[in-house]
C-alpha positions in Angstrom: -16.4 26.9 3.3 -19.5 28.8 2.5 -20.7 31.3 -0.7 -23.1 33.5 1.3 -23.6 34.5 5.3 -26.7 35.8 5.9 -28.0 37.8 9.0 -31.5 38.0 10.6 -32.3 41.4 12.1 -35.5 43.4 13.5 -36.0 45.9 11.1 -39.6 47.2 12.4 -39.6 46.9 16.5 -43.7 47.2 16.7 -44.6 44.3 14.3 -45.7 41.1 15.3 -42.8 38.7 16.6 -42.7 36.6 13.4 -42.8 40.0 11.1 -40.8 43.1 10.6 -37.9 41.0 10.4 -35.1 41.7 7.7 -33.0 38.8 5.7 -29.4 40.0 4.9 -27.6 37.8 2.7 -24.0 38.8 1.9 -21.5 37.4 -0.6 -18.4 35.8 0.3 -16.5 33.4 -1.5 -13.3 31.8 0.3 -10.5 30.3 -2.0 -7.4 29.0 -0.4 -4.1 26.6 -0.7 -2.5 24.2 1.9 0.9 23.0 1.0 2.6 20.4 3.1 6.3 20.7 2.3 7.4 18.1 4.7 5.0 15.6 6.3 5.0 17.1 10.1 4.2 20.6 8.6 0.6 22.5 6.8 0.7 26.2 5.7 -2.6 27.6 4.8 -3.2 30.4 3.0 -7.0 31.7 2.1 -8.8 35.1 1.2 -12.3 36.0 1.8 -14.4 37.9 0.0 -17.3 40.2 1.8 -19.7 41.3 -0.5 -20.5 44.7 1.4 -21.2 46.8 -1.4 -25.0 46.7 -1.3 -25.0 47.4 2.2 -25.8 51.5 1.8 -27.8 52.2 5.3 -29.6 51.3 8.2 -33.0 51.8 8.2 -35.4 52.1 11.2 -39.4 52.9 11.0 -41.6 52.7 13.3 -45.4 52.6 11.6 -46.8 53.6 14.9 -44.4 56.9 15.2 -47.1 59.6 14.9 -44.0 62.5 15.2 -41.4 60.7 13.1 -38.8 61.6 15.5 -38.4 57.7 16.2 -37.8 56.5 12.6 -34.0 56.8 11.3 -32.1 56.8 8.2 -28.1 56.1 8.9 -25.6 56.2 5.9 -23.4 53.5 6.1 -21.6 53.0 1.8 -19.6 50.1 3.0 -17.6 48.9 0.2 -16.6 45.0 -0.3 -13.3 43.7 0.9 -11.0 40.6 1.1 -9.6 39.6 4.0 -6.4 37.4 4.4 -5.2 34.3 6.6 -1.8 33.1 7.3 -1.7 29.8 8.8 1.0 26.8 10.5 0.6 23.8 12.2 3.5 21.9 13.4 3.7 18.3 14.1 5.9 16.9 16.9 6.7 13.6 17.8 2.8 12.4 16.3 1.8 14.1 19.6 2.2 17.6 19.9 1.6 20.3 17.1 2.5 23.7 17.4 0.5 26.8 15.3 1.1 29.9 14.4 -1.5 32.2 12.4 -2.1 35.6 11.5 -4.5 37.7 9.6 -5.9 40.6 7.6 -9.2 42.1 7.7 -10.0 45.2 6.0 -12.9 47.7 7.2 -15.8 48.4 4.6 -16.5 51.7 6.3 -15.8 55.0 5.0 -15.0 57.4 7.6 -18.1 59.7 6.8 -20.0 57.0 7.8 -17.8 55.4 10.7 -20.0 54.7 14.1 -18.9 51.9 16.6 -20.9 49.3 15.0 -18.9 46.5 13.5 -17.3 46.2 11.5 -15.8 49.8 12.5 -12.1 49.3 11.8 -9.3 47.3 10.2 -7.9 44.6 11.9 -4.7 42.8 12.3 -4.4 39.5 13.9 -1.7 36.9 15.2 -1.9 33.8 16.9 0.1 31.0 18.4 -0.7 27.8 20.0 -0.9 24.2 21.0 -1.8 21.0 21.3 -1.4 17.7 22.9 -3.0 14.1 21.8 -3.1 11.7 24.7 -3.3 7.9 23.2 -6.1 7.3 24.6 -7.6 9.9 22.8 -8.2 13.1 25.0 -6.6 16.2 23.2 -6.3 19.4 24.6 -5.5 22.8 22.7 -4.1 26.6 24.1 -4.1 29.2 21.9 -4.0 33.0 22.1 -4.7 35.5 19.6 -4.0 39.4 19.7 -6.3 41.5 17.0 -5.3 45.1 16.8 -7.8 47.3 15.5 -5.9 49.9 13.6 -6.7 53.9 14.3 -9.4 55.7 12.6 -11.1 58.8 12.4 -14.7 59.6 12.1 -16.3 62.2 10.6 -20.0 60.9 11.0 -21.9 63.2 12.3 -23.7 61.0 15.2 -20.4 60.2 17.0 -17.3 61.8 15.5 -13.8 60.8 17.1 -11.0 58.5 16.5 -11.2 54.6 17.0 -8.5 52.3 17.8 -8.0 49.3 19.9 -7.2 45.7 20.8 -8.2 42.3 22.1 -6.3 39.8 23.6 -8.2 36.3 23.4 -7.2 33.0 25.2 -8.6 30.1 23.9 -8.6 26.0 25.8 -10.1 23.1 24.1 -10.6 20.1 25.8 -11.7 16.7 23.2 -11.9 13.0 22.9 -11.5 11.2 19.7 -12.5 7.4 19.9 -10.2 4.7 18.6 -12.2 4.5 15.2 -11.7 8.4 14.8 -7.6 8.1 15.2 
């Protein structure tokens, strides 16, 4: 697991390709337990922290802007937060395994400051799947995973309104593991 993530954004659109370039680098720490109460069966249970607190706006200036009307100052105040995973997997027969996960994952916005950037809400999230191990080593993995994105209301002044939503994601894997792997 990792201690920081760390984003690289264009922060000053006129500069040379290799300048005007900002380095975020957010805190996170992710501490977890896996129990395995019976051989065939893992539960996994970890938090992880966002360390959003020193994120306080989005800046834009543009050097060449002779009006100013171009260059932009947005609030955002985000606040750190934790989120939470739930996890299963299921062993059948040495074979088979069955999972079943879900998920918590707090917004950092305040609603003064809401806009549909991301992260923009709180979201909720369960999943379920499978898998199957050939002998000879192919494997292939469904899963599906619904994240709700719970309602909220903005009162930002560049796009007031209320935000909700959901996504519904289908996942395949298809793998090989040689016989030195198994």
């Amino acid at each position: 697991y990792a201690h920081l993530g760390f984003g690289l954004f264009r922060s000053d659109p006129a500069a040379e390709r290799h300048k005007g370039l900002t380095f975020l680098l957010v805190p996170l720490d992710a501490p977890g337990v896996t129990v395995r109460p019976i051989p065939q069966l893992v539960i996994a249970l970890d938090g992880v922290y966002y360390g959003w607190d020193y994120f306080r706006s989005i800046d834009i200036h543009f050097p060449n802007d002779a009006s100013g009307s171009l260059s932009t100052s947005q609030a955002k105040r985000w606040s750190s937060t934790a989120n939470v995973h739930l996890g299963a997997e299921l062993t059948l027969q040495n074979r088979w395994s069955v999972r079943l996960g879900a998920m918590v994952d707090p917004t950092p916005s305040p609603g003064d400051t809401l806009t549909p950037d991301l992260p923009d809400s709180t979201r909720l999230g369960f999943s379920v799947g499978g898998g199957y191990r050939h002998k000879s080593g192919l494997r292939v993995d469904l899963g599906y995973e619904l994240v709700l994105l719970l309602s909220r209301t903005s009162t930002a002044p560049q796009l007031p309104g209320d935000y909700s939503g959901y996504a519904n994601i289908l996942s395949l894997g298809v793998g090989w593991e040689s016989a030195r792997m198994r």
